[in-house]
TORKOL-4160 file (C-alpha; in steps of 0.2 Angstrom, whole numbers, padded with zeros to 4 digits, m for minus):
151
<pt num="1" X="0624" Y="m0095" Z="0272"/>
<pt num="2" X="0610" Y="m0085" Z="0265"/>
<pt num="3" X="0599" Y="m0092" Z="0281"/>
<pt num="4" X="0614" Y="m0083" Z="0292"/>
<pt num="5" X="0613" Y="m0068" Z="0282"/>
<pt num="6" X="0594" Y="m0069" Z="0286"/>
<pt num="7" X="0595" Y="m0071" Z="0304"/>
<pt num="8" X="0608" Y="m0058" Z="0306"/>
<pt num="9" X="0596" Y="m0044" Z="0296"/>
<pt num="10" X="0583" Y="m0049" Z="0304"/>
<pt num="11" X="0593" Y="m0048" Z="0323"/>
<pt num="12" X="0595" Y="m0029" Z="0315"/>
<pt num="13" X="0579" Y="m0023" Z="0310"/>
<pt num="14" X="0575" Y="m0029" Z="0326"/>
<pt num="15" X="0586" Y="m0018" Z="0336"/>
<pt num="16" X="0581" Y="m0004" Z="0324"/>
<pt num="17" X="0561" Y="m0005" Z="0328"/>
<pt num="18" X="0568" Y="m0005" Z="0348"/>
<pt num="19" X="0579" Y="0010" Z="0344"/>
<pt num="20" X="0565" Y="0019" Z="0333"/>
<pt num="21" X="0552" Y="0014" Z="0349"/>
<pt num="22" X="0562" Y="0022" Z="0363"/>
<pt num="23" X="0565" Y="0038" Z="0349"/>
<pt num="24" X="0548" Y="0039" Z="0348"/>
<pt num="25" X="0542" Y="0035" Z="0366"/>
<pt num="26" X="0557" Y="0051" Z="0371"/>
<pt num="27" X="0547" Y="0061" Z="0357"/>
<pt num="28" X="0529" Y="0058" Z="0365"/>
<pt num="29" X="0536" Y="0063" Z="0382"/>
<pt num="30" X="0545" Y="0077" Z="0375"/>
<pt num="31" X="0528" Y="0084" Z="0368"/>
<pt num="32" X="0518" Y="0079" Z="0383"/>
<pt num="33" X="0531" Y="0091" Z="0393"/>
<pt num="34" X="0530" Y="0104" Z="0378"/>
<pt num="35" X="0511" Y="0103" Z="0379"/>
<pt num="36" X="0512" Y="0106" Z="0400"/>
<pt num="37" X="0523" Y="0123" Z="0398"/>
<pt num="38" X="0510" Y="0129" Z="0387"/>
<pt num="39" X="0495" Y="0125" Z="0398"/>
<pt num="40" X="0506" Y="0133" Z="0414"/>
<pt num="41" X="0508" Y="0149" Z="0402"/>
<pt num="42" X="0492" Y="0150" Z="0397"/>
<pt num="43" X="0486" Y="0150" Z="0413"/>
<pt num="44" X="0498" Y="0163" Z="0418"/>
<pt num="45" X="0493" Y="0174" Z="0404"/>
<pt num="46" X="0474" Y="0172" Z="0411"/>
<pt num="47" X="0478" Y="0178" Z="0427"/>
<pt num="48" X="0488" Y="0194" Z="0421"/>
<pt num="49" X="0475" Y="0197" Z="0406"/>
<pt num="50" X="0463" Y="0197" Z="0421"/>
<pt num="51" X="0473" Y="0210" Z="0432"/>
<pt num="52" X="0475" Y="0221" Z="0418"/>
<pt num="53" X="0456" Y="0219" Z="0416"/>
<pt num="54" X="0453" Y="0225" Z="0436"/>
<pt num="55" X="0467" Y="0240" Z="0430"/>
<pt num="56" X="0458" Y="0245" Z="0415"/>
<pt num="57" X="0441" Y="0244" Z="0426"/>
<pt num="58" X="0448" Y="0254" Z="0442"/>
<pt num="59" X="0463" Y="0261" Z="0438"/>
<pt num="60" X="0473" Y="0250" Z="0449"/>
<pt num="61" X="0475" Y="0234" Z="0459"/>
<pt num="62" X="0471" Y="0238" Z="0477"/>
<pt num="63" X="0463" Y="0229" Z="0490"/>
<pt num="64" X="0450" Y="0245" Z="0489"/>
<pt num="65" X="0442" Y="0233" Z="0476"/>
<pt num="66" X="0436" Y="0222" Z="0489"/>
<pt num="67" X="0419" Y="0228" Z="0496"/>
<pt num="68" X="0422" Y="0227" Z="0511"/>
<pt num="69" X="0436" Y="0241" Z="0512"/>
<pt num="70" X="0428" Y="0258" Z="0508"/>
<pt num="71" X="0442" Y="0272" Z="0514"/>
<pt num="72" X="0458" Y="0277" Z="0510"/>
<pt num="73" X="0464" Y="0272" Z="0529"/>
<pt num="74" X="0458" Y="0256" Z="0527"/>
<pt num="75" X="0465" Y="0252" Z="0509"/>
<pt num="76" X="0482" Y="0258" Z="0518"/>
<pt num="77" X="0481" Y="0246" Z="0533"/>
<pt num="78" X="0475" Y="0232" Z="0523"/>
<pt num="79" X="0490" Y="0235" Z="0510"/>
<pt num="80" X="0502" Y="0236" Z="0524"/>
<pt num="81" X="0496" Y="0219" Z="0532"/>
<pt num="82" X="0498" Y="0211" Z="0514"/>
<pt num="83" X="0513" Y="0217" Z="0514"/>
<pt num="84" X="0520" Y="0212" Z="0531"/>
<pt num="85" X="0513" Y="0194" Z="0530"/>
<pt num="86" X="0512" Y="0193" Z="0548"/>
<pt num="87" X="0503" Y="0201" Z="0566"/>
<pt num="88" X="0504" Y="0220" Z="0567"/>
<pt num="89" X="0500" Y="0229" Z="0584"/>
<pt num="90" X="0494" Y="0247" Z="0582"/>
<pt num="91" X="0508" Y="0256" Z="0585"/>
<pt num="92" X="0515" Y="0244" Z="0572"/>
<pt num="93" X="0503" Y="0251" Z="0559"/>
<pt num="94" X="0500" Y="0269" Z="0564"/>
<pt num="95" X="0519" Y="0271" Z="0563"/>
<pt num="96" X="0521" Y="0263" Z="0544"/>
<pt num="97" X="0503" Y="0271" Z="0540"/>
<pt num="98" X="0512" Y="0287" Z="0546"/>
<pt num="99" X="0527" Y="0283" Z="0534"/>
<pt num="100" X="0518" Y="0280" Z="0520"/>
<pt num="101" X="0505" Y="0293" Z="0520"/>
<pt num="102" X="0512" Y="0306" Z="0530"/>
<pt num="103" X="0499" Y="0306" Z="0542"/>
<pt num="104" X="0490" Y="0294" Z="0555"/>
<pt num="105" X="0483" Y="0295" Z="0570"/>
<pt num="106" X="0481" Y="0278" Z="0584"/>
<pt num="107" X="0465" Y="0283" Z="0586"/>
<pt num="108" X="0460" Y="0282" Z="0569"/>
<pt num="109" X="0470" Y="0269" Z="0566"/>
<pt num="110" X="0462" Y="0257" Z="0581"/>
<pt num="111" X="0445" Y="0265" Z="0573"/>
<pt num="112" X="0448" Y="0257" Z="0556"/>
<pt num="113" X="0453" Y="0243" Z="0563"/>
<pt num="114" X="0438" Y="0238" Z="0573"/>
<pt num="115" X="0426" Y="0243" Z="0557"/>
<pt num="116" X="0438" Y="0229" Z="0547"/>
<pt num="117" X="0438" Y="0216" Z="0561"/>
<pt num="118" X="0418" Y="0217" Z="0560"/>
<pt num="119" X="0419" Y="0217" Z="0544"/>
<pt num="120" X="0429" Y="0201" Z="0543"/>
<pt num="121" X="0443" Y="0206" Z="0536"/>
<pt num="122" X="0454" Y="0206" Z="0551"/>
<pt num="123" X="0457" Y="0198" Z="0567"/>
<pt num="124" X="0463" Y="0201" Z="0583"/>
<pt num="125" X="0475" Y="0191" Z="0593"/>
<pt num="126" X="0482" Y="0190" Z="0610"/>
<pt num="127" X="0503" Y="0189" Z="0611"/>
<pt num="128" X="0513" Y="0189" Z="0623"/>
<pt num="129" X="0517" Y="0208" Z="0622"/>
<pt num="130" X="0500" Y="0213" Z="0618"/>
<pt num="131" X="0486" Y="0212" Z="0603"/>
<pt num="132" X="0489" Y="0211" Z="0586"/>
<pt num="133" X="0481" Y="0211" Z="0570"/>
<pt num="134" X="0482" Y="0199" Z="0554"/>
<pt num="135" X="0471" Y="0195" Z="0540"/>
<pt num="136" X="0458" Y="0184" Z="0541"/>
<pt num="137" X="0461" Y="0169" Z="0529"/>
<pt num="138" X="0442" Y="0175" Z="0522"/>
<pt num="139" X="0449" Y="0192" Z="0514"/>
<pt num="140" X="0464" Y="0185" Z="0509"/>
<pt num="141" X="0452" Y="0171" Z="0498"/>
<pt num="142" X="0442" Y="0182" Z="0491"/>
<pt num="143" X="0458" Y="0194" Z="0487"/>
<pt num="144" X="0465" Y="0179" Z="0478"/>
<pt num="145" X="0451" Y="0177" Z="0470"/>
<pt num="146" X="0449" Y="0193" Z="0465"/>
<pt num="147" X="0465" Y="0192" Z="0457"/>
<pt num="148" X="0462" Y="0175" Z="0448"/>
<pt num="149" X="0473" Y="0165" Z="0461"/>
<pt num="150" X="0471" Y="0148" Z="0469"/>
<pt num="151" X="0479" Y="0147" Z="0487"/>
């Protein structure tokens, strides 16, 4: 009888080390998975200390940090294409550059733009209704960079 009672106890502390090993395995995943979300929030917290850094510098966050951009009317296009995320023609952006500052000619507009397409910082492409502009993948690199973002 006492060689049953033996079995038995040891049938039990064997299901308890399994139990305490998958406890302890849900425990080690549960920290790996705590230790993850605080890598992803540091790293997030690096990227806004690092704007507020360009903020303090500048006084703002605008693409005119980028060397290549050295006007108000450029700044404004530029903005407007980060914005729009896709092909502007000029009318396209005089009329939202007109908006938004009040002013703008197409002349000055086309102007700018040939000074930021030398520049690298856009390009032209043929549509079927006409040319339009983007953003060259260069400036929009070196924006995210600037802002301490990987694409």
């Amino acid at each position: 009888m006492a060689e049953d009672e033996l079995r038995e106890e040891i049938r039990s502390l064997k299901g308890q080390v399994k139990n305490l090993e998958r406890m302890l395995e849900n425990l080690m995943n549960l920290h790996s998975n705590v230790l993850d979300k605080l890598s992803t929030n540091s790293e997030i917290e690096r990227k806004y200390i690092q704007m507020l850094s360009l903020y303090k510098r500048h006084g703002k966050v605008s693409p005119s940090l980028l060397p290549e951009i050295d006007d108000p009317i450029m700044e404004g296009i530029v903005e407007l294409m980060l914005s729009s995320g896709g092909t502007l023609n000029i009318t396209q952006i005089t009329e939202r550059l007109r908006h938004k500052r009040g002013s703008a000619s197409r002349h000055t507009v086309r102007d700018r733009l040939k000074k930021l397409e030398k520049r690298k910082v856009v390009r032209e492409m043929e549509e079927s209704h006409g040319k339009g502009y983007v953003l060259t993948e260069y400036i929009l690199d070196k924006w995210a960079k600037l802002l301490g973002i990987k694409i």
